[in-house]
DRENLUM-611976 format. One record per atom (N, C-alpha, C, O): atom name; x, y, z. Coordinates in pm, 1 decimal. Example, Ala and Ser with C-alpha at 12.3 -4.5 7.8 and 13.67 -1.06 7.14 Angstrom:
<nufis>
N | 1319.0 | -569.0 | 780.0
CA | 1230.0 | -450.0 | 780.0
C | 1320.0 | -330.0 | 780.0
O | 1423.6 | -331.9 | 846.5
N | 1285.0 | -225.0 | 708.0
CA | 1367.0 | -106.0 | 714.0
C | 1290.0 | 3.0 | 787.0
O | 1340.9 | 113.8 | 803.9
</nufis>
This chain:
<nufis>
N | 82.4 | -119.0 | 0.0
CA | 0.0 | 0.0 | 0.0
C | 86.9 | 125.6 | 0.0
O | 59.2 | 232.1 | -55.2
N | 199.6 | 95.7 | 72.6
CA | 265.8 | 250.5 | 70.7
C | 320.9 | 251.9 | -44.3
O | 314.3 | 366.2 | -89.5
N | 375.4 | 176.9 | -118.8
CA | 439.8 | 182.6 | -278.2
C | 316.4 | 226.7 | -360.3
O | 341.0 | 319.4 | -437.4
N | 187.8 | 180.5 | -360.9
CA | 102.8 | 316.4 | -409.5
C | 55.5 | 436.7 | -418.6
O | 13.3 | 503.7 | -512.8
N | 74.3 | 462.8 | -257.1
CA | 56.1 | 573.6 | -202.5
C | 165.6 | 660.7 | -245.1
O | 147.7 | 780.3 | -268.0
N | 324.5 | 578.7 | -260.5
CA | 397.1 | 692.3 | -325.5
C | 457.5 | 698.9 | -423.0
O | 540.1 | 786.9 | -447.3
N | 413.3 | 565.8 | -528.8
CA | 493.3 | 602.0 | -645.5
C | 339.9 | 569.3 | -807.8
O | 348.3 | 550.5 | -929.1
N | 252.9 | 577.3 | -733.0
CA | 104.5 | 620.2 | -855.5
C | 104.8 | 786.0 | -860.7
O | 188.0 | 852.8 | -799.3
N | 17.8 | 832.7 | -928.8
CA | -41.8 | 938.8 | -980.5
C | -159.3 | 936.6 | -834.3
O | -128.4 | 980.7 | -723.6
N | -238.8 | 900.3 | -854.6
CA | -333.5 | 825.0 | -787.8
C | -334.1 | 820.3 | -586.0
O | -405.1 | 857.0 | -492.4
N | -227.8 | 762.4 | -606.7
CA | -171.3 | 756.9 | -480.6
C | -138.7 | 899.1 | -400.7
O | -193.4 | 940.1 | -298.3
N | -23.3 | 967.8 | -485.7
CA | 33.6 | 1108.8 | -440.4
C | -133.0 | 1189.2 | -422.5
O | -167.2 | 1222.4 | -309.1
N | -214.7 | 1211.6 | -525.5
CA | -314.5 | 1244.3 | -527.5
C | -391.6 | 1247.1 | -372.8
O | -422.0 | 1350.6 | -313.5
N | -409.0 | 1143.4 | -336.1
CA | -491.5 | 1119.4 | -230.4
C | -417.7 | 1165.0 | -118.7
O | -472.7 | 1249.8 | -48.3
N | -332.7 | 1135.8 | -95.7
CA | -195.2 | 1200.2 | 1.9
C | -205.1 | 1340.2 | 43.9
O | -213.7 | 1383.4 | 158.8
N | -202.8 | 1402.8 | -64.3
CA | -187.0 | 1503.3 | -96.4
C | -313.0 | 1574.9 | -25.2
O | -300.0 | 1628.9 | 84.6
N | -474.5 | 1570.7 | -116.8
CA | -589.0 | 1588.9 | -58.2
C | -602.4 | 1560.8 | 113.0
O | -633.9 | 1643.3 | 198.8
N | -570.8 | 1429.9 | 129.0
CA | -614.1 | 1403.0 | 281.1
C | -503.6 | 1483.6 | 403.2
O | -514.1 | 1494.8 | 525.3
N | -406.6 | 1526.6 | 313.6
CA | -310.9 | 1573.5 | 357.6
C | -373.9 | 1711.8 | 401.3
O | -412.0 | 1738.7 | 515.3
N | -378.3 | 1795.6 | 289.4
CA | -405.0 | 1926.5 | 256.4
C | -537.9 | 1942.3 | 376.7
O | -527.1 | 2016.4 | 474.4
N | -670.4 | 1852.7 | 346.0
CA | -762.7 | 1865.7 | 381.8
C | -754.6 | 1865.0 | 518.2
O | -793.0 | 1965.5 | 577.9
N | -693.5 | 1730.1 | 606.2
CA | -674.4 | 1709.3 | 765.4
C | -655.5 | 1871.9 | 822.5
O | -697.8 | 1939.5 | 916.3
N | -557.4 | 1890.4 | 694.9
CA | -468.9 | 2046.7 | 765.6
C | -556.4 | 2147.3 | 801.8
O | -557.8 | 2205.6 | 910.2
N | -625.4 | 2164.7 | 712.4
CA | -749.6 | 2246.3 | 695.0
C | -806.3 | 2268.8 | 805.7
O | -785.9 | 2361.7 | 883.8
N | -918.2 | 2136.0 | 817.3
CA | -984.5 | 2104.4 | 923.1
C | -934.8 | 2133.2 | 1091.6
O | -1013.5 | 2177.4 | 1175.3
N | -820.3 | 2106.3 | 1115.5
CA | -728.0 | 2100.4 | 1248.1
C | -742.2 | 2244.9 | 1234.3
O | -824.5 | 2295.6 | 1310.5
N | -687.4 | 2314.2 | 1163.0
CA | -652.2 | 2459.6 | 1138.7
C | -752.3 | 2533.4 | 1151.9
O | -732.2 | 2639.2 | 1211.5
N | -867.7 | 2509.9 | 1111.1
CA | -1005.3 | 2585.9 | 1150.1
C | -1049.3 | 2549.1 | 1284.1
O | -1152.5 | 2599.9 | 1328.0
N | -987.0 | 2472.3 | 1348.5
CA | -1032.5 | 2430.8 | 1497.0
C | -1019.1 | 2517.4 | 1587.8
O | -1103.1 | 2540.3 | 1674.9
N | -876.0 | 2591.3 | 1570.6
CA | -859.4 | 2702.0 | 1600.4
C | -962.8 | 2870.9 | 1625.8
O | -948.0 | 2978.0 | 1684.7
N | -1049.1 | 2814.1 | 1552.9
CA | -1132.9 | 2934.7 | 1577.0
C | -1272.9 | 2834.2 | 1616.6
O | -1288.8 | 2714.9 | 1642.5
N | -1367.1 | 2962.4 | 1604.5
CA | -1508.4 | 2862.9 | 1656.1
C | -1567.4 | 2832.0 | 1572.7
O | -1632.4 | 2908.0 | 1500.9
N | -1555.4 | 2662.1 | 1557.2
CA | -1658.8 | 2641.6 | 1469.4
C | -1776.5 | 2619.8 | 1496.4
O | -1840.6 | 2572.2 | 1402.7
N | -1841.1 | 2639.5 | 1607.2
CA | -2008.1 | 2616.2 | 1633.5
C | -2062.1 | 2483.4 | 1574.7
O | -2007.1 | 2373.3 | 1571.5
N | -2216.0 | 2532.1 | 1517.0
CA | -2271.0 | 2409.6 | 1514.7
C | -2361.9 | 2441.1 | 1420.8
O | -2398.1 | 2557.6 | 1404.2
N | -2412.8 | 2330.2 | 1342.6
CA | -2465.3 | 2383.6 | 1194.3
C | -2532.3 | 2486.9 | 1209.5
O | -2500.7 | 2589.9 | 1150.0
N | -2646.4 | 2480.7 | 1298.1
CA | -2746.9 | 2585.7 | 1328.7
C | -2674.5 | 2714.5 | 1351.3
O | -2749.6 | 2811.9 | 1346.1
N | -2576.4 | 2735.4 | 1370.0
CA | -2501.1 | 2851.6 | 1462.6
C | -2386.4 | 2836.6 | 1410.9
O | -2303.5 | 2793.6 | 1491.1
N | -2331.6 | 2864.0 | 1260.0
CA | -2202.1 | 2847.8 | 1263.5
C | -2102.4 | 2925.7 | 1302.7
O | -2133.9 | 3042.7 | 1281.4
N | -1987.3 | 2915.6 | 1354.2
CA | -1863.8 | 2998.5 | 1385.2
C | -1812.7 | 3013.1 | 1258.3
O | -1837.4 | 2942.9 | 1160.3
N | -1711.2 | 3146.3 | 1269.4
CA | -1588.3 | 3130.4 | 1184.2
C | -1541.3 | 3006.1 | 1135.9
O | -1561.0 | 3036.2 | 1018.2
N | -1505.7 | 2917.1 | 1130.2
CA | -1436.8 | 2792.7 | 1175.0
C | -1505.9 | 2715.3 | 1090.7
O | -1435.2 | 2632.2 | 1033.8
N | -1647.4 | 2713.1 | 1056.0
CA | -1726.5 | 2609.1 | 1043.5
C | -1685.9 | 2563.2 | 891.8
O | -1640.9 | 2450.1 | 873.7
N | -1702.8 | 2651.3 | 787.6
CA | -1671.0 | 2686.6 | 680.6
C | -1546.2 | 2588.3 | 621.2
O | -1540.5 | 2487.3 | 550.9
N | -1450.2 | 2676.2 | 690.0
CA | -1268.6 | 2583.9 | 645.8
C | -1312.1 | 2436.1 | 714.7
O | -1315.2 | 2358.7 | 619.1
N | -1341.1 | 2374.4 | 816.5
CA | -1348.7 | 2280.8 | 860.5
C | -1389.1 | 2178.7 | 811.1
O | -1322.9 | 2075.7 | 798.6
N | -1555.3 | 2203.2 | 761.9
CA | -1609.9 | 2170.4 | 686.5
C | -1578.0 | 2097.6 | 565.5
O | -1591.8 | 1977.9 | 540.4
N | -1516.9 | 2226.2 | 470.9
CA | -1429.4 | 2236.5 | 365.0
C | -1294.2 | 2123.4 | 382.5
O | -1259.9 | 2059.4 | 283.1
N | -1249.6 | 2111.8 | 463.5
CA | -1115.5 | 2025.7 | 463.1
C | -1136.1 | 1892.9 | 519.9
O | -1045.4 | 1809.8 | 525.0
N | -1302.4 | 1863.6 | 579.9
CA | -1313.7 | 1730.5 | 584.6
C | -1395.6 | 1663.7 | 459.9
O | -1404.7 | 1541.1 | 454.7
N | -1470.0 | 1767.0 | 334.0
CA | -1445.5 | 1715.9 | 216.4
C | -1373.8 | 1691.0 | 129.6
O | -1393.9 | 1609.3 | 39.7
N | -1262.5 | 1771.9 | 148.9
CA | -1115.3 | 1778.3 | 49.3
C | -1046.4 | 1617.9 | 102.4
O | -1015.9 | 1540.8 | 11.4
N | -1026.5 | 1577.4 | 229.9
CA | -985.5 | 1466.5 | 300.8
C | -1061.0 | 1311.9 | 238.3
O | -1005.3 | 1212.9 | 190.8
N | -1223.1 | 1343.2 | 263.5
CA | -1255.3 | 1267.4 | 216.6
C | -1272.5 | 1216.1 | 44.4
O | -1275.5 | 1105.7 | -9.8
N | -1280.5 | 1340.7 | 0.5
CA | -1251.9 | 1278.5 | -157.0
C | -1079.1 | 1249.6 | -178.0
O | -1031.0 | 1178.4 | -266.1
N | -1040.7 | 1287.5 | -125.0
CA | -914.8 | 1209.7 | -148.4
C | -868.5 | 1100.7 | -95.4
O | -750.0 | 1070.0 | -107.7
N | -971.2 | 1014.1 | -17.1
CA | -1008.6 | 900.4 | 44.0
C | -1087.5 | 841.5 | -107.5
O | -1023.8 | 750.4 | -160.5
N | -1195.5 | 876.4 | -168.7
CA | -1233.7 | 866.3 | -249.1
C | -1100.5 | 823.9 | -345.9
O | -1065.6 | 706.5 | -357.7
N | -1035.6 | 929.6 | -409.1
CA | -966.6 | 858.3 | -481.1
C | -812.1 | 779.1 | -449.2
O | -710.8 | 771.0 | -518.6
N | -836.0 | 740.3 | -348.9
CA | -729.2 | 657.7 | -333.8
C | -765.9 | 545.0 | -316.2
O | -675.7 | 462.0 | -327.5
N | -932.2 | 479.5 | -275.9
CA | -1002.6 | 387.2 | -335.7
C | -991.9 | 345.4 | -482.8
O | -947.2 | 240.1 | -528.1
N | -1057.2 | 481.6 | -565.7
CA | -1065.6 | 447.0 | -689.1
C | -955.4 | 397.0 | -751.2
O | -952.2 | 304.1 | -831.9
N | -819.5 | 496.0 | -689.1
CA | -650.2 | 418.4 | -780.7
C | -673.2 | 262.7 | -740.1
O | -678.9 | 156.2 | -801.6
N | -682.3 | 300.0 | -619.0
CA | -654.1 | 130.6 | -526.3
C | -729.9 | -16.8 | -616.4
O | -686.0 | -131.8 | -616.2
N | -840.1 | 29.8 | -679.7
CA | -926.3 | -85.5 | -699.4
C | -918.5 | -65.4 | -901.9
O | -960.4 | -144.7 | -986.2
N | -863.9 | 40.9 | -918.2
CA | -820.5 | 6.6 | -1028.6
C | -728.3 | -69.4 | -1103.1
O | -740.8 | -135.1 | -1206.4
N | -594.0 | -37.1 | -998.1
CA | -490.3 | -104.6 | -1001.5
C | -392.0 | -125.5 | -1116.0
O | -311.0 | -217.6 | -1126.9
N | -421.6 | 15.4 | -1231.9
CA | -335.4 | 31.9 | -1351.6
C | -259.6 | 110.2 | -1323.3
O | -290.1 | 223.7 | -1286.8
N | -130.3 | 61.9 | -1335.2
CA | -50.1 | 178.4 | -1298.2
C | -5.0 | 273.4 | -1396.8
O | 67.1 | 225.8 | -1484.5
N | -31.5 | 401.3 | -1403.3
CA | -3.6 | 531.6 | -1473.5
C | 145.2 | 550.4 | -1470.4
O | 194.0 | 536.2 | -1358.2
N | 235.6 | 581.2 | -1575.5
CA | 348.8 | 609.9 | -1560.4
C | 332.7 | 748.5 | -1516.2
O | 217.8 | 789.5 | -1500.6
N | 428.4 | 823.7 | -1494.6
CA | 435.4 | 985.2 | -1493.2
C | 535.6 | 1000.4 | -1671.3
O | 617.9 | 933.4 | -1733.6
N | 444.2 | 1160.2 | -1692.3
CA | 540.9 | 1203.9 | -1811.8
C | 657.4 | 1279.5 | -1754.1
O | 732.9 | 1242.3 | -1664.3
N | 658.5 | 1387.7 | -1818.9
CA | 771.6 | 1458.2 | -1822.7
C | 700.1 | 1563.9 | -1748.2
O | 578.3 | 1581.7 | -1746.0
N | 781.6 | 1624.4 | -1694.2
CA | 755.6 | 1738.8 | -1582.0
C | 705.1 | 1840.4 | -1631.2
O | 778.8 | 1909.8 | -1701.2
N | 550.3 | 1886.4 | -1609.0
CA | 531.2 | 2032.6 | -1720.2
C | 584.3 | 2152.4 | -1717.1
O | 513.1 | 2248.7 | -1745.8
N | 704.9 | 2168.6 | -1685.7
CA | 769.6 | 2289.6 | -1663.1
C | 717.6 | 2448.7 | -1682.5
O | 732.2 | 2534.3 | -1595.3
N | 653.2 | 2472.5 | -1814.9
CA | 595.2 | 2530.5 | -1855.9
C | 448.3 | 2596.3 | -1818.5
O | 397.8 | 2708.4 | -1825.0
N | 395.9 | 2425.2 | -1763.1
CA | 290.3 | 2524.2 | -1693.3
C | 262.9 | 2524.2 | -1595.0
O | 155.3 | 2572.8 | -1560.0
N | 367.9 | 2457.6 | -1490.3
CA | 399.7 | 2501.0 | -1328.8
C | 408.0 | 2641.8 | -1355.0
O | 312.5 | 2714.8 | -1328.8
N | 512.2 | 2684.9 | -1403.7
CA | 604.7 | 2848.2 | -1375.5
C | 435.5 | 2935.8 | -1471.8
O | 384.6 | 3028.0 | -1408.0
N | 391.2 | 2911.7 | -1563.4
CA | 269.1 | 3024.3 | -1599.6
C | 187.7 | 3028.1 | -1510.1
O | 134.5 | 3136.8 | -1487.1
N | 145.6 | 2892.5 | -1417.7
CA | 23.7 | 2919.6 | -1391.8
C | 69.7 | 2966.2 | -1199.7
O | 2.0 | 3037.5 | -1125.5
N | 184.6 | 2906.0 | -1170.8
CA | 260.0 | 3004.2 | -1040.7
C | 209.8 | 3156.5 | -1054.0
O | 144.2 | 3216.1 | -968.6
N | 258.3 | 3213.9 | -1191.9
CA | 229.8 | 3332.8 | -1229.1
C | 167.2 | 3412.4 | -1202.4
O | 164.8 | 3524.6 | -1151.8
N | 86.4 | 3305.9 | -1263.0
CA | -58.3 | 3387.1 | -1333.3
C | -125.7 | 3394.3 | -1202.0
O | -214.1 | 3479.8 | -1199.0
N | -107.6 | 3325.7 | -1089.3
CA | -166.3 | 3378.6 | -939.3
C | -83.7 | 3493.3 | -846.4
O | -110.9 | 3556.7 | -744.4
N | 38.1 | 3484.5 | -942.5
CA | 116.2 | 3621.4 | -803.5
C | 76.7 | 3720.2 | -891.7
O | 17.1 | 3814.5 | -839.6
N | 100.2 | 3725.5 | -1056.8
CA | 41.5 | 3825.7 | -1106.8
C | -74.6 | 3920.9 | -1074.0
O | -77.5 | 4043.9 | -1070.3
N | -176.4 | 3821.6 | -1049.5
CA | -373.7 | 3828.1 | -1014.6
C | -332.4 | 3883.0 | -875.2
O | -406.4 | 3976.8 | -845.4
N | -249.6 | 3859.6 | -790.1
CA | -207.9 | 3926.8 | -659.0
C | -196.5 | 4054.4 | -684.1
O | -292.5 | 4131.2 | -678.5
N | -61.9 | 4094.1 | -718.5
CA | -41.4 | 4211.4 | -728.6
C | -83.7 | 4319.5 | -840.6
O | -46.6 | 4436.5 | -831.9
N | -168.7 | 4269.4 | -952.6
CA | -247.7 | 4388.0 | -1034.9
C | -350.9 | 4405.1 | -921.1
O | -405.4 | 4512.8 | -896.8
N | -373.8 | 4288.3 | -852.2
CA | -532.8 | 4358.2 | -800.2
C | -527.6 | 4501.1 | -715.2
O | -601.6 | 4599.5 | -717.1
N | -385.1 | 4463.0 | -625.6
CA | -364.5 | 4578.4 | -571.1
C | -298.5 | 4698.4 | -615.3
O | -306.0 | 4791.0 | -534.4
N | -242.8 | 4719.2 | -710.0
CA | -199.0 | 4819.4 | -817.1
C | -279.8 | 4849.9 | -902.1
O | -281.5 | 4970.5 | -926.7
N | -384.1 | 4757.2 | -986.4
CA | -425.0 | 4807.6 | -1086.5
C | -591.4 | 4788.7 | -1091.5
O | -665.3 | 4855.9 | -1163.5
N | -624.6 | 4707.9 | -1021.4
CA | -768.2 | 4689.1 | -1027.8
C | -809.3 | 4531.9 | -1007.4
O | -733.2 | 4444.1 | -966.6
N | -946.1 | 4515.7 | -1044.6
CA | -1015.8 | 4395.3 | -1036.7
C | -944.8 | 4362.9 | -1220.1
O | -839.1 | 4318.2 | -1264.5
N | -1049.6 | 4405.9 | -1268.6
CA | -1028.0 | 4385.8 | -1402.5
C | -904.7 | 4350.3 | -1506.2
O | -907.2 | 4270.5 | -1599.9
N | -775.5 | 4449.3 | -1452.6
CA | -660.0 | 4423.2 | -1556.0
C | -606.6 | 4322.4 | -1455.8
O | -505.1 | 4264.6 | -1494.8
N | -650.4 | 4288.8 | -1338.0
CA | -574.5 | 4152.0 | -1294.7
C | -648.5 | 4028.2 | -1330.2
O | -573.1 | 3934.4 | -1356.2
N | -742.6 | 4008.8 | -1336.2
CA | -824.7 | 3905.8 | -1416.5
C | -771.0 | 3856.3 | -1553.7
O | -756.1 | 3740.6 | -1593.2
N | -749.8 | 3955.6 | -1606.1
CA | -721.0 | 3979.9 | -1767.9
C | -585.3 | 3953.4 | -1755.7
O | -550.1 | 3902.2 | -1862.0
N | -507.8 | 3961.1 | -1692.5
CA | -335.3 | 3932.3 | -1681.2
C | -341.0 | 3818.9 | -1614.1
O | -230.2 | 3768.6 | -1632.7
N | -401.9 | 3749.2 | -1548.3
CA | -417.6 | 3653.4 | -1512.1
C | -429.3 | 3522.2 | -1582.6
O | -382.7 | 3408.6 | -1573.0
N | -537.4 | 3608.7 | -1680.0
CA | -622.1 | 3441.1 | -1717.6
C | -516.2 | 3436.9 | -1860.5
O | -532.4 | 3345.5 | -1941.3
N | -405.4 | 3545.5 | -1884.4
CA | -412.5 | 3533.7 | -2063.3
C | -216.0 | 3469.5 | -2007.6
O | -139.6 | 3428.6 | -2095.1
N | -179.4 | 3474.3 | -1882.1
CA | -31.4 | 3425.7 | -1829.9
C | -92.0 | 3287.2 | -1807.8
O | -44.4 | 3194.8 | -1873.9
N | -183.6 | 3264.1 | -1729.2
CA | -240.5 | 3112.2 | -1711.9
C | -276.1 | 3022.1 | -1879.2
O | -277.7 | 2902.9 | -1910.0
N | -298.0 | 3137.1 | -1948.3
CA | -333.6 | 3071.3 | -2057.3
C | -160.4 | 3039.7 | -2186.3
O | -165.7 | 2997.8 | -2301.9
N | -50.5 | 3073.4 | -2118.4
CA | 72.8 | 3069.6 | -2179.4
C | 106.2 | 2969.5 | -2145.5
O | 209.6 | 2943.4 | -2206.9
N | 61.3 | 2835.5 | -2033.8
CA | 97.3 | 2689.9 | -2036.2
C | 41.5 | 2633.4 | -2149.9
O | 103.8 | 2528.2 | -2164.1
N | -47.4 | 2643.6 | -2246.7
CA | -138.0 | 2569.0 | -2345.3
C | -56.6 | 2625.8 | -2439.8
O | -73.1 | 2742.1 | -2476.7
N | 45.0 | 2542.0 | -2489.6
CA | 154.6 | 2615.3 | -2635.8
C | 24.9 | 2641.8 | -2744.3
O | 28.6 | 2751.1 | -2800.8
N | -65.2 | 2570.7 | -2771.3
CA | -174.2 | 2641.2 | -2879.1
C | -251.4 | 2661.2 | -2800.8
O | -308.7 | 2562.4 | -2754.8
N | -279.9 | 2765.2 | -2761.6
CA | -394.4 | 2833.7 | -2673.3
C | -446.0 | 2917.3 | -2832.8
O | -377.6 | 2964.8 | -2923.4
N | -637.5 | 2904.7 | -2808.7
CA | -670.8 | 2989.7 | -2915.4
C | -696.8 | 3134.9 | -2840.3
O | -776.8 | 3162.4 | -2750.9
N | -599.0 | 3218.7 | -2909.7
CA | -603.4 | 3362.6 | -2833.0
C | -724.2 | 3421.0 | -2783.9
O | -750.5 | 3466.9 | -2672.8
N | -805.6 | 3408.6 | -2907.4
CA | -909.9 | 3522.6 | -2944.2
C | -1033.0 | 3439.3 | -2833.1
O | -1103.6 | 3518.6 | -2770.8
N | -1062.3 | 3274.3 | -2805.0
CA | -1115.5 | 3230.5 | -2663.3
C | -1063.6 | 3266.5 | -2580.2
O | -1149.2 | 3296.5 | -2497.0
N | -917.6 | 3296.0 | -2523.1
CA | -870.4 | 3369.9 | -2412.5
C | -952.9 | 3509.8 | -2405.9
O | -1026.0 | 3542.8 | -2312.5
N | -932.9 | 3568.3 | -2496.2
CA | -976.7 | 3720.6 | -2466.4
C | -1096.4 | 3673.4 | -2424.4
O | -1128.8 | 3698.5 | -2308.3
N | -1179.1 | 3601.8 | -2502.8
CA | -1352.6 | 3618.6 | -2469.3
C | -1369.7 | 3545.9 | -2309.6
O | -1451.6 | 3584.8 | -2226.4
N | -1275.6 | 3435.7 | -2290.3
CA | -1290.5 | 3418.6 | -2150.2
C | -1224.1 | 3461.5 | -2067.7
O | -1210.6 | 3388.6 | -1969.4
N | -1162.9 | 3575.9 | -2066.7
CA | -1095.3 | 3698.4 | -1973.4
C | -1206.6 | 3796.9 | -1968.3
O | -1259.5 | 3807.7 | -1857.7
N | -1237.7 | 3846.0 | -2031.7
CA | -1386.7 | 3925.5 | -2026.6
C | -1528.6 | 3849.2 | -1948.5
O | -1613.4 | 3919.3 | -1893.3
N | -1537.4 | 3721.8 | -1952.7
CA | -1625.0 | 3620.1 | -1899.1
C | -1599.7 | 3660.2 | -1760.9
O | -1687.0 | 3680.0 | -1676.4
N | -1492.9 | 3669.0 | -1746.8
CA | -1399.3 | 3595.4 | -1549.4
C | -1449.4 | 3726.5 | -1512.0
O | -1536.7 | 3740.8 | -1426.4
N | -1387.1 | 3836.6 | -1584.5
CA | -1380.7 | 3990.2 | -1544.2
C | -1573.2 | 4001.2 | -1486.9
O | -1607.1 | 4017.2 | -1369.6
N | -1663.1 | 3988.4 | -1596.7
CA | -1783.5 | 4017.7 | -1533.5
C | -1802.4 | 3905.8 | -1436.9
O | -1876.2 | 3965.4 | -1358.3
N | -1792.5 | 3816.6 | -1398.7
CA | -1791.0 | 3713.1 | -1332.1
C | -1763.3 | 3755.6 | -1202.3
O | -1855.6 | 3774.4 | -1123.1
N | -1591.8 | 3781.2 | -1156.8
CA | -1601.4 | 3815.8 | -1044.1
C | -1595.9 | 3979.4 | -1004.1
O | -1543.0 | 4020.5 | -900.9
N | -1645.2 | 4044.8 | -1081.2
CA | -1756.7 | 4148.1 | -1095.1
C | -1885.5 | 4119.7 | -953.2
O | -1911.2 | 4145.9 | -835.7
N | -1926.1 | 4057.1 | -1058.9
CA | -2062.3 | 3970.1 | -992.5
C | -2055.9 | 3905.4 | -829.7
O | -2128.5 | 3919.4 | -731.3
N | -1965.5 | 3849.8 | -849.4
CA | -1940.5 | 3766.1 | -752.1
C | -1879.3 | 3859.7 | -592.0
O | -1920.4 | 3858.2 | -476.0
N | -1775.4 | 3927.1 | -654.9
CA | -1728.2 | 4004.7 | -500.6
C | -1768.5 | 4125.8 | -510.5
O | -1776.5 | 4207.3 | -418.6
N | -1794.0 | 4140.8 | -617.2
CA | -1846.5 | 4355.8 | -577.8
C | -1983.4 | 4318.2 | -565.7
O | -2022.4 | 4304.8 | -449.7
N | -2065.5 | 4298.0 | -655.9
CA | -2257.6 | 4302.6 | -650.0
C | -2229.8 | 4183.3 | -506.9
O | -2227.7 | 4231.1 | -393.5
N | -2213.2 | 4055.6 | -523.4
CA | -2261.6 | 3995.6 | -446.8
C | -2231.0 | 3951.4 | -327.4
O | -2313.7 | 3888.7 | -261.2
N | -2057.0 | 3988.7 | -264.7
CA | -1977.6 | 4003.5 | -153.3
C | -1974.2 | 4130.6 | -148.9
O | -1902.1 | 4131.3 | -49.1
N | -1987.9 | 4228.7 | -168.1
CA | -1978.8 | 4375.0 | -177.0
C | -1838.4 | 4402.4 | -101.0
O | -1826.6 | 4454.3 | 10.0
N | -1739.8 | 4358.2 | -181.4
CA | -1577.2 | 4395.6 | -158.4
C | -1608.9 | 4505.8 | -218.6
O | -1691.4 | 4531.7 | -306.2
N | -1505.5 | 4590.2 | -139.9
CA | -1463.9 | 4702.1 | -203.9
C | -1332.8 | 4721.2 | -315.6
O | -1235.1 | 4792.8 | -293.3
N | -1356.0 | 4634.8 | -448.3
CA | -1273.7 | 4647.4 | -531.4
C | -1294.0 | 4675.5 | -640.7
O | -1362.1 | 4601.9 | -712.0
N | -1231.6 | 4809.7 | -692.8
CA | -1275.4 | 4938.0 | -758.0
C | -1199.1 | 4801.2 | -935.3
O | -1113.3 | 4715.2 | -955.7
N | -1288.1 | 4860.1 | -994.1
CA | -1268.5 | 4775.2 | -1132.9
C | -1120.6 | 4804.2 | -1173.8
O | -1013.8 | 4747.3 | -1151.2
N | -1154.1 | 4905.5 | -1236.8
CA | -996.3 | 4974.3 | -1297.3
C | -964.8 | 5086.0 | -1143.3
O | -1047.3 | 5162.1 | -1092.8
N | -839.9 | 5065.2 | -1103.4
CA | -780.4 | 5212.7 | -1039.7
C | -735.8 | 5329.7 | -1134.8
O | -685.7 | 5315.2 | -1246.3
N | -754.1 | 5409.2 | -1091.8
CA | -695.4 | 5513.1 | -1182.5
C | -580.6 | 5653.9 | -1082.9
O | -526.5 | 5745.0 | -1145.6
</nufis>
């Protein structure tokens, strides 16, 4: 079992999740998580990291009972380092430049791991994201994050 756990696709996978997730969960303990009726702070991440745990229980069943073993390819170099990026990028336009040109610098650096990326779908789904989380944190979290700064 541990030679699956650490040398599948499959394996690392689940590791990883139950890993990530335990962390989660422990880590939100820290604050209050209450009780469904009444949730705390806490309840949320907790919550959250005893589903991340359990689907990665999930698939370490599914590798387990499949039992094909996946080679690994070649390391995607390319779109580790874009898509690293494309999240410190989305960091720091947001706070320099806005909601919008960090979305848009975001999604079109995330979109430089796909050697044929079709441009002109990037643009249209950079404009998608942009009204999107539009929607999402200004109308419907009412963050205070001004579209474009000027």
């Amino acid at each position: 079992m541990l030679r699956f756990l650490l040398r599948s696709p499959d394996g690392q996978t689940a590791l990883t999740f139950v890993g990530l997730g335990l962390a989660v969960a422990w880590g939100a303990t820290s604050y209050n998580v209450g009780t469904p009726g009444r949730m705390g702070p806490g309840f949320f991440p907790f919550v959250l990291g005893l589903l991340l745990a359990a689907l990665g229980l999930g698939v370490f069943l599914a590798g387990w009972f499949k039992r094909e073993h996946e080679a690994f390819g070649p390391t995607p170099w390319r779109a580790i380092i874009c898509i690293t990026a494309s999240a410190l990028i989305a960091g720091v336009f947001l706070e320099q430049f806005g909601l919008a040109p960090a979305v848009v610098a975001s999604t079109f650096i995330g979109a430089l791991a796909e050697p044929r990326a079709n441009w002109l779908r990037v643009a249209v789904v950079s404009v998608a994201l942009v009204g999107f989380a539009w929607l999402v944190f200004v109308a419907g979290l009412d963050l205070r994050l001004p579209l474009v700064r000027t």
